[in-house]
C-alpha positions as CSV (number, residue, x, y, z in Angstrom):
1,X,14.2,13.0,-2.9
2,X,11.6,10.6,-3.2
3,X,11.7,7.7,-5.3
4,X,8.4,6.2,-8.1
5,X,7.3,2.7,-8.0
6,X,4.2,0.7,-8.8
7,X,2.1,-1.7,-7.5
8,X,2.6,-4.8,-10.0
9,X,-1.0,-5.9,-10.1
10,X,-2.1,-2.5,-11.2
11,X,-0.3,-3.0,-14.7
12,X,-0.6,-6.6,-15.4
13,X,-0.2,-10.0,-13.6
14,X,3.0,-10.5,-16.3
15,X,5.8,-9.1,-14.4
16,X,7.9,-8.9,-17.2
17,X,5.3,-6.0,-18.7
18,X,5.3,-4.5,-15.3
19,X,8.6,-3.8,-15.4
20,X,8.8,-2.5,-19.1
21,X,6.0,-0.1,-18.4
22,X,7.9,0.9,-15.3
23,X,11.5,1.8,-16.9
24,X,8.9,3.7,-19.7
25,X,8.3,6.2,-16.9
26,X,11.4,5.7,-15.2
27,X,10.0,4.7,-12.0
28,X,12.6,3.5,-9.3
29,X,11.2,0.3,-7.8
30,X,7.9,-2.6,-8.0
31,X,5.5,-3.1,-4.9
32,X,4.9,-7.1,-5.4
33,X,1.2,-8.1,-4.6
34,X,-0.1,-10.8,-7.1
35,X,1.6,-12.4,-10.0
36,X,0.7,-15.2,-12.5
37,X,-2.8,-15.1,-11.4
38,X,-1.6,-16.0,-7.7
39,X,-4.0,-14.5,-5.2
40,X,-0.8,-12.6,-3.1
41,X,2.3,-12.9,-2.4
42,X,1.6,-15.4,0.2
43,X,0.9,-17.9,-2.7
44,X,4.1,-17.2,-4.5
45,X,6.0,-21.1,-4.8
46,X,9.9,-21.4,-4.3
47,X,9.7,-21.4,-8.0
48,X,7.9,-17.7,-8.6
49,X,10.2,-16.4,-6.3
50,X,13.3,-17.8,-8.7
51,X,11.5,-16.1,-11.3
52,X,11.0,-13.0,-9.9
53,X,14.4,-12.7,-9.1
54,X,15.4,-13.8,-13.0
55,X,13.4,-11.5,-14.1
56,X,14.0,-8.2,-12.1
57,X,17.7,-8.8,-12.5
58,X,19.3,-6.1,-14.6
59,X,16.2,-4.0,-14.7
60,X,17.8,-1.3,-12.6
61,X,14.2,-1.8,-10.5
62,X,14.2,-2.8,-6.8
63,X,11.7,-4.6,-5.0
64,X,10.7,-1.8,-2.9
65,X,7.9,-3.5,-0.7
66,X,6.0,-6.4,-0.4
67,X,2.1,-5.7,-0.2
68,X,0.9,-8.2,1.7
69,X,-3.1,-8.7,3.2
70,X,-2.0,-9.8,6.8
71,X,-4.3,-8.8,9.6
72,X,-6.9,-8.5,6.7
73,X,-9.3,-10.7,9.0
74,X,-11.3,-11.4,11.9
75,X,-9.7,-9.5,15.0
76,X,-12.2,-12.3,16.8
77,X,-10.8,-15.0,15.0
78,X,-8.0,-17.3,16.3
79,X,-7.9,-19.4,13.2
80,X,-7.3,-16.4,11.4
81,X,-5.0,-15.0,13.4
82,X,-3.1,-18.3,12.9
83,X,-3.4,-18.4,9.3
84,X,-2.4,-14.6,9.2
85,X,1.0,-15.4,11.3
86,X,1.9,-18.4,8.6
87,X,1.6,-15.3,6.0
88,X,3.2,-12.9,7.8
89,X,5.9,-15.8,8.2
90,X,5.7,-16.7,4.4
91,X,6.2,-13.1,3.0
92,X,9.0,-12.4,5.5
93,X,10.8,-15.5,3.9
94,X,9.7,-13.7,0.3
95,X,11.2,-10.3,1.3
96,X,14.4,-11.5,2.3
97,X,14.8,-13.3,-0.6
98,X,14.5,-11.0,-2.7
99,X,16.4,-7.9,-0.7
100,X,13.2,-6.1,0.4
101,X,13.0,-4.4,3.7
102,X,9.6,-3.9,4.2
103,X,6.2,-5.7,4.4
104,X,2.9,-3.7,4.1
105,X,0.0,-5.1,6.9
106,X,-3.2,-3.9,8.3
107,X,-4.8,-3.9,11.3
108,X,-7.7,-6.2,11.1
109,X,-11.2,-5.7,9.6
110,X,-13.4,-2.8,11.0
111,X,-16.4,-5.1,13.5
112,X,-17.1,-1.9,15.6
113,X,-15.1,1.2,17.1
114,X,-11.7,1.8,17.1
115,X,-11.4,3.2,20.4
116,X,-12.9,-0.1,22.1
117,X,-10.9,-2.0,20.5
118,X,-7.6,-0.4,20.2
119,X,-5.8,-2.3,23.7
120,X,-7.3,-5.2,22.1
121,X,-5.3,-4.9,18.4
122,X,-2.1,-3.7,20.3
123,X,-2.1,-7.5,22.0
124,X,-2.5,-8.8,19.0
125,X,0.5,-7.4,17.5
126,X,2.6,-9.0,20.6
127,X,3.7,-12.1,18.6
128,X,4.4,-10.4,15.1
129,X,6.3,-7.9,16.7
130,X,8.7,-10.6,17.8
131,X,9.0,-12.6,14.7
132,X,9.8,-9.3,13.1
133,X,12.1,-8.4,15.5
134,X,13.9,-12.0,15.3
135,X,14.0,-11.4,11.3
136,X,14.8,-7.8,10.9
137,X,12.0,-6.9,8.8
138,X,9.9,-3.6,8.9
139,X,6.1,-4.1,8.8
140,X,4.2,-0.9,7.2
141,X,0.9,-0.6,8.7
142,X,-1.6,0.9,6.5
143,X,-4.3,3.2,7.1
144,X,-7.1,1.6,5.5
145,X,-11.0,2.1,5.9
146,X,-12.1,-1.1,6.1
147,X,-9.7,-2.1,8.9
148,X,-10.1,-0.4,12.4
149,X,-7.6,2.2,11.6
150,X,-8.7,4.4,8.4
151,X,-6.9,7.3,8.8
152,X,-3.5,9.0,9.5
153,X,-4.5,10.5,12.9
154,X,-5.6,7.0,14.8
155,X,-2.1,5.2,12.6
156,X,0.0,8.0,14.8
157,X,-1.8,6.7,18.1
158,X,-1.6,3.3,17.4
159,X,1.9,3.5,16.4
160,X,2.8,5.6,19.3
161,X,1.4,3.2,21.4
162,X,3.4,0.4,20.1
163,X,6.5,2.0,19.7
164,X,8.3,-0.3,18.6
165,X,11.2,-0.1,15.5
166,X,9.9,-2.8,13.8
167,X,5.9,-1.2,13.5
168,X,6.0,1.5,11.0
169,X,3.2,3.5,8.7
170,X,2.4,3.0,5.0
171,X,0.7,6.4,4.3
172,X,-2.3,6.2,1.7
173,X,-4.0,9.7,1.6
174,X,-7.2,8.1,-0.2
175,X,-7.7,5.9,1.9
176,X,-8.9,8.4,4.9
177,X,-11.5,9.8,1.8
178,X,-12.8,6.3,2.2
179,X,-12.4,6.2,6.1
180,X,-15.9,7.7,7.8
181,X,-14.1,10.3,10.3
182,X,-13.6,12.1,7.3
183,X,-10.2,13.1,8.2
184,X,-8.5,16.3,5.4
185,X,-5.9,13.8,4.0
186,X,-3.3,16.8,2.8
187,X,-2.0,18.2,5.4
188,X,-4.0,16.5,8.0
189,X,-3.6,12.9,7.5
190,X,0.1,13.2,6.8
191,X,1.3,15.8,9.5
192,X,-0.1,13.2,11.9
193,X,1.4,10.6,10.1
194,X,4.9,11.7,8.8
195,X,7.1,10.8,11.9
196,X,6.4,7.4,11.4
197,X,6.1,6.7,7.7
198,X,8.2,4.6,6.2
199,X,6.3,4.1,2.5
200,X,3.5,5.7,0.7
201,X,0.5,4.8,-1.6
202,X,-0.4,6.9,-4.6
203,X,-4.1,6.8,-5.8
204,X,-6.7,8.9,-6.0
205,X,-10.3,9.4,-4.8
206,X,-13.0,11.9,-4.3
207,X,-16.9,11.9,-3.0
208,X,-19.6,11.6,-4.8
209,X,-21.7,14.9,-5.2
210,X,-24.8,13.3,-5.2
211,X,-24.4,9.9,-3.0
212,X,-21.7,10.8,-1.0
213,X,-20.4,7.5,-1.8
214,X,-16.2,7.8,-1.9
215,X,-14.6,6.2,-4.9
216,X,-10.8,6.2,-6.9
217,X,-10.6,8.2,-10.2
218,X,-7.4,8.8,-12.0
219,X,-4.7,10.7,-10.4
220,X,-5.3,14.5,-10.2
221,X,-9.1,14.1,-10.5
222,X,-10.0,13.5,-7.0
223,X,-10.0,15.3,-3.6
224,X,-6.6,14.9,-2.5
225,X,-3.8,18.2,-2.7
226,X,-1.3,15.9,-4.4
227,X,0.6,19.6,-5.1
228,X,1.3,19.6,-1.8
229,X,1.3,16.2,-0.8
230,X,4.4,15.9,-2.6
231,X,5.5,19.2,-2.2
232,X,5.6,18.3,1.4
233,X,7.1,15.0,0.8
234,X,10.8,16.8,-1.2
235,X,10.6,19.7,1.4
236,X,10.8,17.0,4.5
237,X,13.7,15.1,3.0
238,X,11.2,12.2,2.8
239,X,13.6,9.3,0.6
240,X,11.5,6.5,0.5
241,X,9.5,5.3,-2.2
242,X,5.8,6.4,-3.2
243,X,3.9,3.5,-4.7
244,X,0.9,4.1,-7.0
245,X,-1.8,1.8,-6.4
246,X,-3.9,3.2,-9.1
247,X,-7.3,1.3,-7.9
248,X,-9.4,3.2,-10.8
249,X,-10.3,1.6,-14.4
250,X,-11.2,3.3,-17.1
251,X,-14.4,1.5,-18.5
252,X,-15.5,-0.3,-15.3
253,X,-16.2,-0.2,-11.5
254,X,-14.0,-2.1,-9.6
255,X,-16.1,-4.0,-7.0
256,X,-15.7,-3.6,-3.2
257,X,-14.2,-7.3,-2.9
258,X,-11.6,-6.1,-5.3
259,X,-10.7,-2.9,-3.6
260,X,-10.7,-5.1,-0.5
261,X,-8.9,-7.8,-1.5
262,X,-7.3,-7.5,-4.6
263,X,-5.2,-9.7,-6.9
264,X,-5.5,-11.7,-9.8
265,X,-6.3,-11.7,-13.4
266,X,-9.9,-9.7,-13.3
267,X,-8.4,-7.5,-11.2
268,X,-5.7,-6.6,-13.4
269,X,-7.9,-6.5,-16.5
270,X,-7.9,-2.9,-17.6
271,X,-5.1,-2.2,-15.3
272,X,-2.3,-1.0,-17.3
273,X,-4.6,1.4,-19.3
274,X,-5.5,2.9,-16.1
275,X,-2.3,3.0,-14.6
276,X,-0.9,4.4,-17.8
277,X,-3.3,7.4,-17.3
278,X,-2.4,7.7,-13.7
279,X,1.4,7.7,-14.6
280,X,1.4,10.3,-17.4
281,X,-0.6,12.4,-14.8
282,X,2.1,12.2,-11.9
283,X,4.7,12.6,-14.3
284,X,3.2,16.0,-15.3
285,X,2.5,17.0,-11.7
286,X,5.8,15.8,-10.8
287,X,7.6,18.6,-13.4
288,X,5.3,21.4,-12.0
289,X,6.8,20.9,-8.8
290,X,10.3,20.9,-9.4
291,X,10.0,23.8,-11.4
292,X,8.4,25.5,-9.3
């Protein structure tokens, strides 16, 4: 069965909080992205990490997966690309110390088609493939609609075309409402997807009647079959963990900037409210399904 964990920015930048709002609804494990008001994980000092681990200890919690922003840049960029191999480097050296397998990337932002530029994105995973091979460290690559790949059906052809151990998917069903192919996330996305995922997002989103415009609402509110998302999910044996990454708040729009790049303390404001919301709703949807 399938295990609950949360996104730590989507409570509060206090991890401490994080984690007692996480054993309040039993969740299994913390997705680290930004703490202390540090942009990401990338930014987290010798002496965070010592904290982190001080902190998590004894909390029956495990650090389930570290959500990182590489490939978040230019594919046209080689100072980018260099700054994004120091991070990739930097949380590698975070997830081993603190007993994580995984690392969540991306695969570059979206500066025209996928198609033309897919040969191009598969070079450019040449060198991390063999720093994570060297480490033993899985990268999760995320579908996500402002990167060239948006949706679960181009993740299973780039993967396929890497094929390599080491390149896995991170599965986020709202992400392909956001992605312009306008792919049916459940079952769509994920029976294109499933062979190769290794993690999954939890949030929720639907279109906008009027402007068409996609945006996240609270868990249950939105487009998504999360019934049989996660139906799916415990009849496919699927074990690993399903993060929510809750993305919605209550009183305000989150801009696109913070959807895009999130972390930090305005990004958090509101969070735990939100995710609060998010968590009673999956909680309730999560004892429908096993009793049904």
């Amino acid at each position: 069965m399938f295990k609950l964990a949360v996104f730590t920015d989507e409570v509060s930048q206090d991890l401490q909080r994080v984690i007692e709002i996480a054993r309040e609804f039993e969740l299994k494990g913390l997705e680290i992205r930004s703490l202390w008001n540090k942009k990401g994980p990338q930014d987290l000092t010798s002496g965070d990490i010592k904290r982190i681990k001080e902190i998590v200890k004894g909390s029956g919690l495990t650090i389930c997966s570290i959500a990182s922003p590489f490939f978040k840049c230019n594919i046209n960029s080689e100072e980018e690309y260099k700054v994004h191999l120091k991070i990739l480097r930097d949380c590698i050296s975070l997830a081993q110390q603190l007993d994580c397998p995984l690392i969540r990337g991306f695969t570059f932002w979206r500066k025209g088609n996928f198609e033309e530029n897919l040969e191009k994105i598969i070079s450019k995973f040449e060198e991390p493939i063999k720093i994570l091979e060297k480490e033993g460290i899985t990268l999760g690559i995320e579908n996500e609609a402002a990167t060239f790949i948006g949706n679960g059906k181009n993740l299973s052809r780039f993967l396929s075309k890497i094929d390599s151990p080491y390149i896995k998917a991170v599965w986020d069903p709202a992400n392909s409402i956001f992605d312009p192919e306008g792919e049916v996330p459940y079952p769509d996305g994920y029976e294109a997807i499933k062979r190769w995922m290794v993690h999954m997002h939890l949030k929720d989103a639907r279109r906008d009647s009027t402007t068409g415009e996609p945006k996240c609402v609270p868990v249950g509110k939105g487009a998504i079959d999360f019934r049989g998302q996660l139906k799916a999910l415990k009849n496919d044996n699927y074990e690993g963990y399903v993060s929510l990454e809750t993305h919605w708040r209550p009183e305000e729009e989150l801009s696109e900037e913070e959807i895009n790049l999130p972390g930090g303390e305005k990004f958090s404001r509101l969070a735990e409210k939100a995710s609060r919301i998010c968590l009673e709703n999956l909680q309730k949807l999560m004892r429908e399904i096993t009793q049904e």
